[in-house]
C-alpha positions as CSV (number, residue, x, y, z in Angstrom):
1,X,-16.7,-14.5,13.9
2,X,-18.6,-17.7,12.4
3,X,-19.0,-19.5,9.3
4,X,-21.1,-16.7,7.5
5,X,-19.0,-14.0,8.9
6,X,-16.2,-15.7,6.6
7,X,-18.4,-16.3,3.4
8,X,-19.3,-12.8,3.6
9,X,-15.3,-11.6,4.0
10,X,-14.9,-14.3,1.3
11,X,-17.1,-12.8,-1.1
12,X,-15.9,-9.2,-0.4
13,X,-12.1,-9.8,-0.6
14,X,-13.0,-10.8,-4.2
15,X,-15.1,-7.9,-4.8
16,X,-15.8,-5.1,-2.4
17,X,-18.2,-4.0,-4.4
18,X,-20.7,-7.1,-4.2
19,X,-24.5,-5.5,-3.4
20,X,-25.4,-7.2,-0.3
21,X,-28.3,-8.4,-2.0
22,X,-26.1,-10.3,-4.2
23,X,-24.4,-11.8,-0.9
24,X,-27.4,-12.8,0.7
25,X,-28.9,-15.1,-2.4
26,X,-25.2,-16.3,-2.4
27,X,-24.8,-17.6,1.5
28,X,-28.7,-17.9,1.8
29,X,-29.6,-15.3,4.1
30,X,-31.4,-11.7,4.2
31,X,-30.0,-8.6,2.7
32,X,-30.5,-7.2,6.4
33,X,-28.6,-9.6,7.9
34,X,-25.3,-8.9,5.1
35,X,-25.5,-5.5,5.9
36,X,-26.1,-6.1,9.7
37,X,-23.1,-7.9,9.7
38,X,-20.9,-6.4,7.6
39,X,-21.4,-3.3,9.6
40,X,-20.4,-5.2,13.0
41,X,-17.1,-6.3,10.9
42,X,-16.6,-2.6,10.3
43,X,-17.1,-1.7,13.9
44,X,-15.0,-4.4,15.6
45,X,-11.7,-3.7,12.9
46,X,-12.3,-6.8,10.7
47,X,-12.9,-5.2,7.7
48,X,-10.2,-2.0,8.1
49,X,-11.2,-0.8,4.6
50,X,-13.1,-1.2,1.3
51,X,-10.2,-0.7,-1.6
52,X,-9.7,-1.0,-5.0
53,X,-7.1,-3.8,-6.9
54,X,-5.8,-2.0,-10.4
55,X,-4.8,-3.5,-13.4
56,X,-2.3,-0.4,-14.4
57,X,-0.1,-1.9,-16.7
58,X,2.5,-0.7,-13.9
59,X,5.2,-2.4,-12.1
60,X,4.2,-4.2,-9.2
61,X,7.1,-5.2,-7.0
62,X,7.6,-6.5,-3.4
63,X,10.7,-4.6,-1.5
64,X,11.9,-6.2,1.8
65,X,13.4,-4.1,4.2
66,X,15.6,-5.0,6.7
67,X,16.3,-2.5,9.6
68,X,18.7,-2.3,12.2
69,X,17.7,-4.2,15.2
70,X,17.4,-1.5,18.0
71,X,14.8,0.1,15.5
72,X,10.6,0.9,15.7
73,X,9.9,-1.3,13.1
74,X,6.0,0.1,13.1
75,X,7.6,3.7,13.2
76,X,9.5,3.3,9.4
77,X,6.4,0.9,8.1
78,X,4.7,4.2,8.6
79,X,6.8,6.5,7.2
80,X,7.4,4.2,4.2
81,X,3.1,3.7,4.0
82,X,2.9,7.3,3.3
83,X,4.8,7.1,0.0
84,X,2.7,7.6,-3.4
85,X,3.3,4.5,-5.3
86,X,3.1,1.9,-1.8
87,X,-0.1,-0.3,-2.1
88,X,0.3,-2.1,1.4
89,X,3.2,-1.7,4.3
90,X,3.7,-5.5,6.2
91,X,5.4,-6.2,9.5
92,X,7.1,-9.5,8.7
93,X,9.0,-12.4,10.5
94,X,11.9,-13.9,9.2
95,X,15.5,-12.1,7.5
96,X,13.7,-9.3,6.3
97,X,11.4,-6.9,8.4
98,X,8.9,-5.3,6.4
99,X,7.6,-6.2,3.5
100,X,6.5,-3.1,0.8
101,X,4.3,-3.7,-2.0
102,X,4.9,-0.9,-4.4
103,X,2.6,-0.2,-7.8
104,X,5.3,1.8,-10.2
105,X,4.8,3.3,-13.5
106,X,8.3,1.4,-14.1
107,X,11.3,-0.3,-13.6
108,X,13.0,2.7,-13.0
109,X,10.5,4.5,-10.7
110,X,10.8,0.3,-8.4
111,X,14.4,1.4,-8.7
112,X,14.0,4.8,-7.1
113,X,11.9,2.8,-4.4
114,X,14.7,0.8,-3.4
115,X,16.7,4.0,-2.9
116,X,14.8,5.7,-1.3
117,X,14.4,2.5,1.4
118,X,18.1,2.0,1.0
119,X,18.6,6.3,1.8
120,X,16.6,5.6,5.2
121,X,19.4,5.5,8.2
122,X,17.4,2.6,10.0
123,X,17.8,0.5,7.0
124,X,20.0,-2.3,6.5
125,X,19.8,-3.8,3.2
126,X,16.9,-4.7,0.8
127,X,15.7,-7.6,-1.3
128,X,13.6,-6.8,-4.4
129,X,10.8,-9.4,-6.3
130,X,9.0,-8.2,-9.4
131,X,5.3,-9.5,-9.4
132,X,4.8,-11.2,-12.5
133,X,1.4,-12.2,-11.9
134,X,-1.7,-11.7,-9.4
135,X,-4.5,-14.1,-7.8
136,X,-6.9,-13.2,-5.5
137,X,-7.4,-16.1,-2.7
């Protein structure tokens, strides 16, 4: 990956939906050469997936998780992953193991979240932060 491989990315993480003739007049290249390249990040598992950031008016909240220590970490970040209102599902260092970022249509539903995680027999305890605000970098 070089320098325009990363403008490209750069320009995508804030919009996925940039026309790639857009991102060529903005990093001074070809349209063909965007779309050649972004196709190559696809192909080698740079870009994973195009996806949408909402604005719900929901409750956005960041549950950490941690699990006993003789567990599959990746097996219960899967499991969890598959529930309706998880946005992302990270592997973490530090106390906690995984990270889950949740998108609820309330305080209550984050509540039943943390249940749910707490229900799970691997799990150990959880930590809970509301998002109060969001940047993309």
């Amino acid at each position: 990956m070089d320098d325009l491989d990363r403008e490209i990315l750069s320009i995508l993480r804030r919009d996925a939906r940039t026309p790639y003739t857009e991102i060529a007049d903005r990093v001074g290249t070809s349209e063909g050469t965007v779309r050649n390249r972004v196709e190559r990040l696809v192909e080698d598992g740079v870009i994973e997936r195009f996806t949408v950031a909402t604005r719900t008016g929901n409750v956005k909240a960041m549950i950490e998780v941690s699990v006993d220590v003789n567990v599959d970490t990746a097996e219960v970040s899967d499991r969890i992953a598959d529930w309706q209102e998880v946005d992302f599902v990270w592997q973490v260092s530090g106390e906690e193991d995984i990270v889950v970022v949740v998108d609820a249509a309330d305080t209550d539903a984050v509540n039943g979240l943390i249940t749910q995680a707490r229900e799970l027999e691997e799990v150990v305890g959880t930590k809970t932060r509301l998002i109060l605000n969001e940047r993309v970098g």
